[in-house]
C-alpha positions in Angstrom: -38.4 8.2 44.7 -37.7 10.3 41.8 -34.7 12.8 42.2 -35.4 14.6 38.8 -35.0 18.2 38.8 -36.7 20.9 36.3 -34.1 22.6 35.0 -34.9 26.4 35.3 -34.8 28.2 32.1 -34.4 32.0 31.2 -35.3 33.5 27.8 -34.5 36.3 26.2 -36.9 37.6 23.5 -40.5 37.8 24.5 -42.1 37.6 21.3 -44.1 35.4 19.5 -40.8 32.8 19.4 -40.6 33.4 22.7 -43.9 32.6 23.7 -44.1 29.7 22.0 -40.8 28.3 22.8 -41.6 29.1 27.1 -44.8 27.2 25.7 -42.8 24.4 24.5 -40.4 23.8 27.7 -43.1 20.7 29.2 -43.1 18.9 32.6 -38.6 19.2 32.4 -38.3 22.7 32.8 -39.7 25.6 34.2 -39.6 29.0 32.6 -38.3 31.4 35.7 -37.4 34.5 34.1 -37.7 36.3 30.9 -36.4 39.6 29.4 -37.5 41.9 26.6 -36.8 45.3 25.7 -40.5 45.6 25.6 -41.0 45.7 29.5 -45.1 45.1 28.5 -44.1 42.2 26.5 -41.7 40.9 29.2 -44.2 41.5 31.8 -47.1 39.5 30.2 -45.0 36.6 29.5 -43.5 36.4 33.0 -47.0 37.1 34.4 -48.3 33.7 32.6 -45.4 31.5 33.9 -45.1 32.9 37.5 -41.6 34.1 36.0 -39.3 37.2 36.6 -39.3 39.7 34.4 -36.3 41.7 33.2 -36.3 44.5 30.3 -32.1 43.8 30.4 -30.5 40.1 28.7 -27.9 40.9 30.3 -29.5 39.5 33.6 -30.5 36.5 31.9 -26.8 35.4 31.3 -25.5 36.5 34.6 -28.4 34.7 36.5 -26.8 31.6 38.1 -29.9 30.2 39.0 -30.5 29.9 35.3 -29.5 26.4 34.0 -30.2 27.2 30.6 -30.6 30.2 28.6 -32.4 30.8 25.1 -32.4 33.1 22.6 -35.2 34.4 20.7 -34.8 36.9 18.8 -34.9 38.7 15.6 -32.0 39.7 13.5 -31.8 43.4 14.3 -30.8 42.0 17.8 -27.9 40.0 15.8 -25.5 41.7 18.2 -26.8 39.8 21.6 -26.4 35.9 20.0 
């Protein structure tokens, strides 16, 4: 038996990065929750995942659940990194 675990994954920055990166995760992680500032943006990406959705990164970070968290963003948002 196999006792490999996705690892769950949050990102912040729903854009086009974004998208393509939750795109990218493959069969060793699961996208569970995204945030944006753009709740539409943040919505839609969570919506094709079967992901939370938060318009705060702030709830990204704290998320325990979260193993790993990503950035994606662009540099007006240089203060966040």
């Amino acid at each position: 038996m196999d006792n490999f675990r996705k690892l769950n994954v949050g990102i912040i920055g729903c854009g086009l990065i974004g998208e393509k990166r939750a795109k990218a995760l493959g069969a060793q992680a699961k996208l569970v929750a995204c945030a944006d500032i753009n709740e539409a943006r943040a919505k839609q990406l969570a919506a094709a995942f079967n992901a939370k959705y938060y318009t705060q990164w702030q709830k990204i970070i704290e998320n325990p659940a979260i193993d790993r968290k990503s950035t994606r963003l662009n540099s007006s948002h240089a203060n966040i990194s």
